[in-house]
C-alpha positions as a Markdown table, in Angstrom:
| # | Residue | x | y | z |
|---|---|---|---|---|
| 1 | Unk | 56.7 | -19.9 | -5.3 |
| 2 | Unk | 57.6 | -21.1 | -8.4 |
| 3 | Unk | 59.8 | -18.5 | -10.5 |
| 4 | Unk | 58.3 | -16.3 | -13.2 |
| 5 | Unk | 60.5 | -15.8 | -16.2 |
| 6 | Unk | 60.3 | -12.7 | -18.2 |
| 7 | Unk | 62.6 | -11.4 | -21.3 |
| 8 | Unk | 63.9 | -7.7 | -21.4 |
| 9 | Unk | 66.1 | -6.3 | -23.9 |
| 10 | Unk | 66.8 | -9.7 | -25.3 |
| 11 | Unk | 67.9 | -11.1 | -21.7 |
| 12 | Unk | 65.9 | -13.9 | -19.8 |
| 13 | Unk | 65.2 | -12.8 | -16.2 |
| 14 | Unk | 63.8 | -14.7 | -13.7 |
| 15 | Unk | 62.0 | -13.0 | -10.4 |
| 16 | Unk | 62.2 | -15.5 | -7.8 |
| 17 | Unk | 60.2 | -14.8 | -4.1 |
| 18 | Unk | 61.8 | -16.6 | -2.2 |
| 19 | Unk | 65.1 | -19.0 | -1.9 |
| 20 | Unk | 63.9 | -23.0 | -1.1 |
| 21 | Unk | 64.1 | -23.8 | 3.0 |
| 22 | Unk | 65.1 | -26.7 | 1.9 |
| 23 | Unk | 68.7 | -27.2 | 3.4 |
| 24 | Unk | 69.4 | -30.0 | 0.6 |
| 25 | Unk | 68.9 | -28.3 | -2.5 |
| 26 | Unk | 68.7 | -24.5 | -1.0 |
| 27 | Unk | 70.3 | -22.3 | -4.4 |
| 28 | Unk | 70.7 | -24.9 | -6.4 |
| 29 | Unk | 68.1 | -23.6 | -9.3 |
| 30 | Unk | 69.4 | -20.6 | -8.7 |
| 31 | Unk | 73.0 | -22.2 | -10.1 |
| 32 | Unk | 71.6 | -23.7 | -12.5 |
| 33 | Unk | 69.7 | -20.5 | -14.1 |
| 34 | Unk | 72.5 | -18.0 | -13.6 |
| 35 | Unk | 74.5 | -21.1 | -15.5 |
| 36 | Unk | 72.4 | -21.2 | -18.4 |
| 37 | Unk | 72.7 | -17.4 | -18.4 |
| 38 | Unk | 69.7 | -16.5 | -17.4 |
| 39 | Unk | 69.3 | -13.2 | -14.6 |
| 40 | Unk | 68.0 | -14.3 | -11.5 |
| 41 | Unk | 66.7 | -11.8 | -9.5 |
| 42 | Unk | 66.3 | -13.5 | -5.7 |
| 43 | Unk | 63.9 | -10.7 | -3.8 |
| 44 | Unk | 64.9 | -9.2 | -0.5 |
| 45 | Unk | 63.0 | -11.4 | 2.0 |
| 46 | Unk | 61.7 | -7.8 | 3.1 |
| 47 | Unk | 59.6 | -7.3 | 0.0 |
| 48 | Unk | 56.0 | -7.6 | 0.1 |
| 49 | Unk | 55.7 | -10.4 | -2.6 |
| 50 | Unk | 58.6 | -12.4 | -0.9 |
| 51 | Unk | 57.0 | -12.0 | 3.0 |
| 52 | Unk | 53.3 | -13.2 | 1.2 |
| 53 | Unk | 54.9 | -16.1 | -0.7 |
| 54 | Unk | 56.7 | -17.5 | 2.7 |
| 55 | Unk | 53.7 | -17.2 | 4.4 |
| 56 | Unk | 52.1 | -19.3 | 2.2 |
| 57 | Unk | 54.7 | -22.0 | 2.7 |
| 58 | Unk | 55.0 | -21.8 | 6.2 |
| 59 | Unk | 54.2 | -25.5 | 6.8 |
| 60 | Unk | 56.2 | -26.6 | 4.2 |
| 61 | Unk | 59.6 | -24.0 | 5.0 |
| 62 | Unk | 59.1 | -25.9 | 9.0 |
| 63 | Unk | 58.5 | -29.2 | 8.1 |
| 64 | Unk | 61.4 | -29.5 | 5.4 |
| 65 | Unk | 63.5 | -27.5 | 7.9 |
| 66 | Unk | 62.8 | -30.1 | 11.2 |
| 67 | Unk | 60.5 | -32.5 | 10.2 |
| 68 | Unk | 57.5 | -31.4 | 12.6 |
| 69 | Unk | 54.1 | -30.1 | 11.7 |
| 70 | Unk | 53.3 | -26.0 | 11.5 |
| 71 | Unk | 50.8 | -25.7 | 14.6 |
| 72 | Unk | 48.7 | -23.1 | 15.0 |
| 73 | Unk | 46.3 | -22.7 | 17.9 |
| 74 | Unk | 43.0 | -20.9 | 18.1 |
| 75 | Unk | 40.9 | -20.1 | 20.7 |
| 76 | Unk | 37.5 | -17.8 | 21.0 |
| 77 | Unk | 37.7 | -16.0 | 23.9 |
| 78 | Unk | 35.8 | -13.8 | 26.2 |
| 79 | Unk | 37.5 | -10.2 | 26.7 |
| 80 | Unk | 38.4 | -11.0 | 29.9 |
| 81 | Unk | 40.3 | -14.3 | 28.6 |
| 82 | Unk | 38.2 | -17.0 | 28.7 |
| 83 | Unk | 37.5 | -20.1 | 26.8 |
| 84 | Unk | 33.9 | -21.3 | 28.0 |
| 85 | Unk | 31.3 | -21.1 | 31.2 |
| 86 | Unk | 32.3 | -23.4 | 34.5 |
| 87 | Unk | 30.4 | -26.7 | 33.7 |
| 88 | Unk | 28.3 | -25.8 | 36.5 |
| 89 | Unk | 26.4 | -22.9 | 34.1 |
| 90 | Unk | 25.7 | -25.2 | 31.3 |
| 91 | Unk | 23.2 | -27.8 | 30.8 |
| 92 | Unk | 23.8 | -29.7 | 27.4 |
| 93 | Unk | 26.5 | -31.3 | 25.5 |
| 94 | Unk | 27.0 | -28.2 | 22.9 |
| 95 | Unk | 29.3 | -25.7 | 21.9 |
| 96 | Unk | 29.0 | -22.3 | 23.9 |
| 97 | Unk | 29.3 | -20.0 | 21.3 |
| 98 | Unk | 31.6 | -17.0 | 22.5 |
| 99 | Unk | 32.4 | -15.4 | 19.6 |
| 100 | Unk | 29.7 | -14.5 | 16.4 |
| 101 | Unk | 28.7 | -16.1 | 13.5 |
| 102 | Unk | 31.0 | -14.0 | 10.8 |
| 103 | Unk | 34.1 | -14.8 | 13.3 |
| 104 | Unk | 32.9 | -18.5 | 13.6 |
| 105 | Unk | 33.0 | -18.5 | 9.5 |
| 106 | Unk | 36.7 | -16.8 | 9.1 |
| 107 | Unk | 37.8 | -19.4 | 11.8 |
| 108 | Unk | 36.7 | -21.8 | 9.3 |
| 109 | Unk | 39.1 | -20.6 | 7.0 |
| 110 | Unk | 42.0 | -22.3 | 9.4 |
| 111 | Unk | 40.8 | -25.3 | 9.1 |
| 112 | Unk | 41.4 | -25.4 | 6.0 |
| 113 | Unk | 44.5 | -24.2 | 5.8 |
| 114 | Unk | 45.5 | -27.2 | 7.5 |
| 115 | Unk | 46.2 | -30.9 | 7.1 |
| 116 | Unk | 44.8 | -32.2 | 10.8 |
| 117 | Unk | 42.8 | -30.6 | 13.3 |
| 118 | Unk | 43.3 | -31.6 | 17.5 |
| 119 | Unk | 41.6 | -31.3 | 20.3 |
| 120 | Unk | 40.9 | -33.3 | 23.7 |
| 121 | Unk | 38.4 | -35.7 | 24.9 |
| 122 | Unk | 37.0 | -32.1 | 27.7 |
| 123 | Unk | 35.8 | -30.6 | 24.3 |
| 124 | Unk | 34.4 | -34.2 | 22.8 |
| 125 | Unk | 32.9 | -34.4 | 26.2 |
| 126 | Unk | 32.0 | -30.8 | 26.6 |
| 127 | Unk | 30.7 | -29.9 | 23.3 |
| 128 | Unk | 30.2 | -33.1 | 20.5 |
| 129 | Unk | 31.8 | -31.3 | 17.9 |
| 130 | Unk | 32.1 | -32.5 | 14.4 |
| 131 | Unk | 35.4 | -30.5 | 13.8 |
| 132 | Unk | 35.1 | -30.5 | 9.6 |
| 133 | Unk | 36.0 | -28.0 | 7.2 |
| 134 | Unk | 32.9 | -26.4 | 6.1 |
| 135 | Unk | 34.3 | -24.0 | 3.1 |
| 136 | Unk | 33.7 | -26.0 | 0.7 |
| 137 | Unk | 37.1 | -25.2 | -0.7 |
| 138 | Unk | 38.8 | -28.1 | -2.5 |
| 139 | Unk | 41.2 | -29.5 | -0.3 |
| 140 | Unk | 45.1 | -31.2 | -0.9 |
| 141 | Unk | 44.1 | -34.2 | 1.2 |
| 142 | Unk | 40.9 | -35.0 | 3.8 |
| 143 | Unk | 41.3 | -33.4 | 6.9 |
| 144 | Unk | 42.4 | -35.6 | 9.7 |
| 145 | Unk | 40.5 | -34.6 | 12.9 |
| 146 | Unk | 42.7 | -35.6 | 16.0 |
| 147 | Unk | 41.7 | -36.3 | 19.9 |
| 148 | Unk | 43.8 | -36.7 | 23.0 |
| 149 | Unk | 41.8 | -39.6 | 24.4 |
| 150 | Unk | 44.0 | -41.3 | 27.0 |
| 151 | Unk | 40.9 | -43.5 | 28.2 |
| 152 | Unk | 39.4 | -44.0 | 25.1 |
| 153 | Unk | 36.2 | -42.0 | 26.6 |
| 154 | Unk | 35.2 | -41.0 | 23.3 |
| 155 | Unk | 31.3 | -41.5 | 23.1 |
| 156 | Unk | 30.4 | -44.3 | 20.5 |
| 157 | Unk | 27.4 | -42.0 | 19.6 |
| 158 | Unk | 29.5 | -38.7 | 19.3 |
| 159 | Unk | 29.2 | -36.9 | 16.2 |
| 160 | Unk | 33.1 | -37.0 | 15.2 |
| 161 | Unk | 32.6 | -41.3 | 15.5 |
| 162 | Unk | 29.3 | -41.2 | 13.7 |
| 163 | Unk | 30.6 | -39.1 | 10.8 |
| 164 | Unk | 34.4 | -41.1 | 11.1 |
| 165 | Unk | 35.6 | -42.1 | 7.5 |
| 166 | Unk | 38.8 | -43.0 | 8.1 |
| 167 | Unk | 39.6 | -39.4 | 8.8 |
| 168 | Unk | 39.1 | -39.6 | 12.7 |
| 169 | Unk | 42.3 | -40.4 | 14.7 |
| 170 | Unk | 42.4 | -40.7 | 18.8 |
| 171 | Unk | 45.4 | -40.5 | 20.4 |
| 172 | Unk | 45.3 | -42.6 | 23.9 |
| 173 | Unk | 48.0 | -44.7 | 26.5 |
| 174 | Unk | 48.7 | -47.9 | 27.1 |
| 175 | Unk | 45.9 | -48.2 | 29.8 |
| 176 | Unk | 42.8 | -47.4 | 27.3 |
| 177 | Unk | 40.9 | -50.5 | 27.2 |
| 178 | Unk | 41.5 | -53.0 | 24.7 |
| 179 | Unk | 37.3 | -53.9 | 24.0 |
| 180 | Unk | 36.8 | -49.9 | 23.8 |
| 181 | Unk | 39.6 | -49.8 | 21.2 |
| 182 | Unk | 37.8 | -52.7 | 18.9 |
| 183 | Unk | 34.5 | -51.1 | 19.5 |
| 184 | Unk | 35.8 | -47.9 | 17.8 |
| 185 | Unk | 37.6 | -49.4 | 14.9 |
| 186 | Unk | 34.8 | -51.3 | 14.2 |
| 187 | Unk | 32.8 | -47.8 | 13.7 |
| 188 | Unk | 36.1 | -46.5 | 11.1 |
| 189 | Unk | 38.0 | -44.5 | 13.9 |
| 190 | Unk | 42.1 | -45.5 | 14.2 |
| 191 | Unk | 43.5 | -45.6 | 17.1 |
| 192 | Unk | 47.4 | -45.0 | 18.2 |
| 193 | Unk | 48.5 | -45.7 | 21.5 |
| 194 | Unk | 51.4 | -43.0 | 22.3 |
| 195 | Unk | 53.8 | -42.6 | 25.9 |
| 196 | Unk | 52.7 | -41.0 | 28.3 |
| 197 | Unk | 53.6 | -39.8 | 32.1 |
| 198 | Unk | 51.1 | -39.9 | 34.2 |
| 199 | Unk | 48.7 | -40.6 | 32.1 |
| 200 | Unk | 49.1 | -37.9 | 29.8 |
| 201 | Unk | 50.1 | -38.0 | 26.2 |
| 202 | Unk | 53.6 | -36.5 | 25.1 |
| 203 | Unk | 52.8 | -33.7 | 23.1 |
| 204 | Unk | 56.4 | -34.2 | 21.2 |
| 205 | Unk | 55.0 | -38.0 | 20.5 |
| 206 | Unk | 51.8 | -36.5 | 18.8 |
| 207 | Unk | 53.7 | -34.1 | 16.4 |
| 208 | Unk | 56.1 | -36.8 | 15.9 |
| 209 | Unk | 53.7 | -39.2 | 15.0 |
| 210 | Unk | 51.6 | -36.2 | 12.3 |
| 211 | Unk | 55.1 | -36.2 | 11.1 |
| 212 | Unk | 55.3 | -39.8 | 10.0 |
| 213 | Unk | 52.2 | -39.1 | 8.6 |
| 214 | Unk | 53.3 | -36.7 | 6.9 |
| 215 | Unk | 51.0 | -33.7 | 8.1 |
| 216 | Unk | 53.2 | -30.7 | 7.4 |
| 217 | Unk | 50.0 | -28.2 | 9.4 |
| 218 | Unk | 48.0 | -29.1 | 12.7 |
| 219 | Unk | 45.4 | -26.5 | 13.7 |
| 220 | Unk | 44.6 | -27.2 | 17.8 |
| 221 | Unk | 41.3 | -26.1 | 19.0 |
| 222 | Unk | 40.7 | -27.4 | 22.0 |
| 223 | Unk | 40.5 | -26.5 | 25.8 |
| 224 | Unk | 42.6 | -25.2 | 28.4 |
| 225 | Unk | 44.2 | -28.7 | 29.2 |
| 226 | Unk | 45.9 | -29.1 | 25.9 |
| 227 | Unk | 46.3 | -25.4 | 25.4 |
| 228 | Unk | 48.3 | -25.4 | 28.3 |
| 229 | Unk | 50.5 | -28.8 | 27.2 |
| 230 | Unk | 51.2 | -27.4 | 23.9 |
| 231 | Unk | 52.6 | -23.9 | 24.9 |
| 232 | Unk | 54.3 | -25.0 | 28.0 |
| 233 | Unk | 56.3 | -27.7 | 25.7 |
| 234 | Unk | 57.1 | -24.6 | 23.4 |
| 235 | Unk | 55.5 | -26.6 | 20.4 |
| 236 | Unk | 52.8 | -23.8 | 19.3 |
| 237 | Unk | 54.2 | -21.4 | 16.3 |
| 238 | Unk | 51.4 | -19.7 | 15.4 |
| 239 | Unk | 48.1 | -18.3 | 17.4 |
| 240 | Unk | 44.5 | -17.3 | 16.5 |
| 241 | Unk | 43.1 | -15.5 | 19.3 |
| 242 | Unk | 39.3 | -14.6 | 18.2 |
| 243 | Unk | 38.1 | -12.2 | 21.2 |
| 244 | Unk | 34.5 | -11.8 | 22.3 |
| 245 | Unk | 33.4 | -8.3 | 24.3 |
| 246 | Unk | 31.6 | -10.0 | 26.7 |
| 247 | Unk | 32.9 | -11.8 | 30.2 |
| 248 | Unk | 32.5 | -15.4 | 31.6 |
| 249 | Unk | 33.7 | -14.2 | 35.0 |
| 250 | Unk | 37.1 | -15.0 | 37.9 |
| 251 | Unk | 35.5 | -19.0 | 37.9 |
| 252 | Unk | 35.3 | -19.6 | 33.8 |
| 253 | Unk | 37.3 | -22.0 | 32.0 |
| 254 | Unk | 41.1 | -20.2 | 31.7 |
| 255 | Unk | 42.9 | -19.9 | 28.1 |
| 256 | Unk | 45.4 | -22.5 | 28.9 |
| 257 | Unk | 45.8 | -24.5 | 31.9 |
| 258 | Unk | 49.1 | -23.6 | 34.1 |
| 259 | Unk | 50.2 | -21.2 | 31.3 |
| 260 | Unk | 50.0 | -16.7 | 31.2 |
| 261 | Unk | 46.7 | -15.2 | 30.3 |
| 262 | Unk | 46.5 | -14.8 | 26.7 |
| 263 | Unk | 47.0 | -10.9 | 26.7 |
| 264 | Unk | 50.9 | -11.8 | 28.4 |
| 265 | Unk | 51.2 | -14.4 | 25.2 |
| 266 | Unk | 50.0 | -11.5 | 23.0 |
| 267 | Unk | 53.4 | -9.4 | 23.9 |
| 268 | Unk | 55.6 | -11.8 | 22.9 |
| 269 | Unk | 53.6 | -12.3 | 19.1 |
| 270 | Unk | 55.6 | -11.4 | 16.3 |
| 271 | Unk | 53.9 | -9.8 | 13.0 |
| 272 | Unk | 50.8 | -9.5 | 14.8 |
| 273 | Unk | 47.7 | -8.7 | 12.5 |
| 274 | Unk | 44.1 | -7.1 | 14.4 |
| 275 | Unk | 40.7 | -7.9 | 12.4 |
| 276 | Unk | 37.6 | -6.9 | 13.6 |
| 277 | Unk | 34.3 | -8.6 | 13.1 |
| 278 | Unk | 30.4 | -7.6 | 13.2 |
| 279 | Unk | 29.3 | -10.5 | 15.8 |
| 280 | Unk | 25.5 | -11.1 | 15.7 |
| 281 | Unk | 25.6 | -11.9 | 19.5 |
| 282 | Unk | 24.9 | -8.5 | 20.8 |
| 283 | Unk | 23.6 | -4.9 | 19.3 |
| 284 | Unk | 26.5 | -2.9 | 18.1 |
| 285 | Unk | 28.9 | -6.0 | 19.0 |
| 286 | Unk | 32.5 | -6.5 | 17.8 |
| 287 | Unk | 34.4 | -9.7 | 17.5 |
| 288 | Unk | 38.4 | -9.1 | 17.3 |
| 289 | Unk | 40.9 | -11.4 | 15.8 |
| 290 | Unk | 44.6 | -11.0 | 16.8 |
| 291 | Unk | 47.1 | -13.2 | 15.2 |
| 292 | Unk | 50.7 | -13.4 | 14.9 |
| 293 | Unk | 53.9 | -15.8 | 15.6 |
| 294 | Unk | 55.8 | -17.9 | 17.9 |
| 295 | Unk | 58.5 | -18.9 | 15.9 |
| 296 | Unk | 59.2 | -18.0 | 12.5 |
| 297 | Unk | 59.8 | -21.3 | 9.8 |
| 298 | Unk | 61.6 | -18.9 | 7.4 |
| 299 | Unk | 64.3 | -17.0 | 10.3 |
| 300 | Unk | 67.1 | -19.5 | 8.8 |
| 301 | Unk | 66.1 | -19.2 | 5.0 |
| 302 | Unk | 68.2 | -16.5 | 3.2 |
């Protein structure tokens, strides 16, 4: 946050929110204020104007800091911790919609918040989604929209490829076929081909590449698979849980593959925040939003 200057009894004071995370030129326009006599006034990381200003810099305090994108990952969820129906109880290649429409719209809100967006080829597969940002906000750069592909499966006829602009990136492994890569950069799609064991992408390879990119925020909504690759590699800092009061049942789609339920993740949330929402999926129905942090980008910035 920049620093507002003010003048009081013939002195020039400057309120500052918070000190710069980063490590190479941390205090130094504090120096040079206090040297040109002018009161700085550096709040207490504890004040409510410092904690809001942080948060709004979380992806800049942790990318500065270790040169890796801010992730956040979201997930609508049934109350009793699922992601979707088995694929046996659906019939189409479309979203199941778990949560309703108003929590849908605030969910929207993260995406913009964020410079990329990921997912896996399950959800491409699953649901065709077109994973935009529909607030019609003004944005600092196009959103990049992100798919763990290590096949190259992605339809050709799949709304994120039909709608690609250059803003569509899949992330497969050496084995994706070479005529299935041309066939996609021919339709605007890029394509990186990252390691991999087993045939799985290294989830530290995909935030390192964002970072070369410079992506400083990556929002993940996606399925259990990568749910479960991200928080099991310790590489998720923020969540978005958006819960539903219906249940999909013991044979559903799970949170996160070979990871807790999401209600064990919950307990170990820092600065969690509850928001409720009218849903439109049921009479009298509640949607609940529970958010709050893995890891804090500000816990080494005085």
């Amino acid at each position: 946050m920049n620093p507002a200057p003010t003048k009081a009894a013939g002195i020039a004071r400057c309120i500052i929110a918070t000190g710069d995370p980063n490590p190479l030129v941390s205090g130094q326009g504090v120096a040079k204020l206090r040297a040109a006599n002018i009161e700085v006034v550096l709040l207490d990381p504890t004040h409510l104007l410092a904690h809001r200003a942080r948060r709004l810099n979380d992806a800049f305090a942790q990318f500065i800091q270790l040169r890796r994108p801010f992730v956040t990952l979201k997930a609508a969820l049934s109350v009793d911790g699922k992601l979707a129906p088995p694929p046996s109880r659906r019939t189409s290649t479309a979203p199941h919609w778990v949560t309703g429409t108003a929590a849908r719209s605030d969910a929207q809100f993260l995406r913009h918040a964020s410079d990329a967006i990921l997912t896996g080829i399950g959800t491409v597969l699953a649901d065709d989604p077109s994973l935009t940002d529909r607030t019609g906000l003004p944005r600092r750069r196009p959103l990049l929209r992100i798919v763990l592909d290590s096949e190259l499966r992605t339809p050709l006829n799949c709304e994120l490829v039909r709608s690609a602009s250059n803003d569509v990136l899949l992330l497969c492994t050496s084995q994706a076929s070479e005529e299935r890569e041309s066939a996609l950069r021919a339709r605007n799609v890029e394509i990186r081909r990252l390691t991999a064991s087993s045939n799985r992408i290294d989830p530290v390879a995909v935030l390192d590449l964002l970072a070369d990119h410079n992506l400083l925020s990556v929002l993940i909504e996606a399925g259990s698979s990568v749910n479960g690759t991200f928080l099991r590699a310790n590489l998720v800092d923020k969540v978005a849980l958006y819960y539903a009061e219906n249940e999909l049942g013991l044979d559903a789609i799970p949170f996160a593959a070979n990871y807790d339920s999401p209600y064990v993740l919950q307990q170990r949330l820092t600065e969690v925040t509850r928001t409720t929402f009218r849903s439109d999926l049921g009479p009298n129905a509640e949607d609940v939003r529970i958010t709050g942090y893995l890891h804090d980008p500000w816990v080494n910035v005085l």
